[in-house]
N, C-alpha and C positions, 0 to 999 in steps of 0.2 A: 778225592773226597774221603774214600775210606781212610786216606792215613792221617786227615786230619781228625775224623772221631776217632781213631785207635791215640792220636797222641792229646787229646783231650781227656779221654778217658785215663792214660799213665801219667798227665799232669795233678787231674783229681784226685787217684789212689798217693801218688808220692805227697797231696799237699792234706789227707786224711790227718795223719799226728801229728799236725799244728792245731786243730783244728778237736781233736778226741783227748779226754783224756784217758782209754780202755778202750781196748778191742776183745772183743769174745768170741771166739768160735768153740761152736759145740755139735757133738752128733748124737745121734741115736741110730737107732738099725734101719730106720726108714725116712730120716731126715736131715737135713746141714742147716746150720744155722748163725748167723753172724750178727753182732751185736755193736753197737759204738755208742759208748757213752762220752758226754763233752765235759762232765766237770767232775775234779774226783771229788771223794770222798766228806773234805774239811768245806768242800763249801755249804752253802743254805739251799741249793738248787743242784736238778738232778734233769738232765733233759737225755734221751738218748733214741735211738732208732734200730731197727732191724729188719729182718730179710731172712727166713725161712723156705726152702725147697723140700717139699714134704715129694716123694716116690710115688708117682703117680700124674705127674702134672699138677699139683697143687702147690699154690706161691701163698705166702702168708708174707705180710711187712705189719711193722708195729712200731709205735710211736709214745714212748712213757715221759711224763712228765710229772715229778714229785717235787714236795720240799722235803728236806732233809734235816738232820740234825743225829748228835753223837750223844749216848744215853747210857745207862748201864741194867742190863738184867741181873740181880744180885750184883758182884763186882764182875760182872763180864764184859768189858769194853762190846759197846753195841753201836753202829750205825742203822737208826731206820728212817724210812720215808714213808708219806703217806700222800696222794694223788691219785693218776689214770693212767692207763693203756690204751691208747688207740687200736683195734687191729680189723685189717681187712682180708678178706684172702678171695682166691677165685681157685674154682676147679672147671672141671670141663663145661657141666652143662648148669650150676650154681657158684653163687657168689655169695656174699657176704660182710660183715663185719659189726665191730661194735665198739664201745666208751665204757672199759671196766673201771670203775673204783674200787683203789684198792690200796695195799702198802706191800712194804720191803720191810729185814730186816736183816746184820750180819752179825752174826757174836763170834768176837776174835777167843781165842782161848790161851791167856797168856801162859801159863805152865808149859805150854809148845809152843813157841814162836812160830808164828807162820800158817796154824790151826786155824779154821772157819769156820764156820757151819749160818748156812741162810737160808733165808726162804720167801718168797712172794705170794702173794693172792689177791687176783684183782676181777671182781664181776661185773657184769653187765646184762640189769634185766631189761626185758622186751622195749620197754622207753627209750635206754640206751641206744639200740641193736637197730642195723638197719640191712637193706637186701633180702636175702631167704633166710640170715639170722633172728633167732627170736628172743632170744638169750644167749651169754655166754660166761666160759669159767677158765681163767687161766692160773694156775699153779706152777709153782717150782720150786724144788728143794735140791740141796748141794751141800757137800763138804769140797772145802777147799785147802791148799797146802803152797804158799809162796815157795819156790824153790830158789829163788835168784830177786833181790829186790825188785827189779821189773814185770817177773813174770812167775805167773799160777798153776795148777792144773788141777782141775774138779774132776767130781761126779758126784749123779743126782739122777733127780726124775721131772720130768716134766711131763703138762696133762694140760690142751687146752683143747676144750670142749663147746658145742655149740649143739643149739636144741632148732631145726628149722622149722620156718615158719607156713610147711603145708600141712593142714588136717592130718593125724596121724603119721605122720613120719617122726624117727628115731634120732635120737642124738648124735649126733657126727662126730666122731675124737679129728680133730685137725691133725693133732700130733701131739703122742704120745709116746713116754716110754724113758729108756733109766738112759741117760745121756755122760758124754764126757767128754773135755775138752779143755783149754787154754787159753788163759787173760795174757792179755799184754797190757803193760803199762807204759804211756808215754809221759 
């Protein structure tokens, strides 16, 4: 029985970039995090998923779904979207999660080929939020540098935050902190 989930499981990751158009992995000092987006850049839609292990037993997954389209900040080739974040996470003895609205946005810098700089912001007040969440705030900011037309390498900071939903208690950083890491493209 076990070797047929272990070759179920290497049939799904091998059939992953048919199916992705991006994979993301990124760290921080207290976190791993992997990303897969299905459609790139040129099209009208942006659907993608994730999976965060935050040091401590804490799992975070999220689920963005934007429209998209290509724009220019003065003459700066620009891709943004504007949609939601699903995210839920569970710790030991609290859970949570929430429905951020929010957008994306990337500005290439042609003078450098290969130059990026983006950033995200998506919220979710108490309406949204559900479990011990009462709110939430997810951010991310990156420069990035294509090295090889397929593939990237960033760094940035990420900051996703959650205020819980007992009398008096304190806002929870899920995960935070300056990250870095590599896109692939398929």
């Amino acid at each position: 029985m076990k070797i047929t989930r272990v070759s179920a499981l290497a049939l799904s990751l091998a059939a992953a970039p048919v199916l992705a158009s991006d994979l993301d992995l990124s760290l921080t000092n207290d976190s791993v995090k992997g990303q897969v987006n299905f459609f790139g850049s040129q099209e009208e839609l942006q659907m993608g998923a994730g999976y965060t292990y935050h040091e401590g037993s804490r799992h975070i997954i999220n689920a963005d779904f934007h429209a998209q389209g290509r724009t220019a900040l003065g003459n700066l080739p620009t891709t943004a979207g504007i949609g939601m974040r699903g995210v839920g996470w569970d710790d030991d003895d609290v859970d949570g999660g929430a429905i951020g609205l929010g957008g994306f946005a990337t500005v290439n810098i042609p003078t450098v080929p290969g130059l990026s700089f983006g950033g995200s912001l998506h919220y979710a007040p108490s309406i949204l939020s559900f479990g011990d969440s009462d709110d939430m705030t997810s951010v991310e900011l990156r420069g990035s540098y294509r090295v090889i037309r397929n593939a990237e390498v960033f760094a940035g900071y990420r900051y996703l935050n959650t205020e819980l939903d007992f009398s008096g208690s304190p806002d929870v950083n899920l995960d935070e902190g300056v990250l870095a890491g590599i896109k692939i493209f398929f």
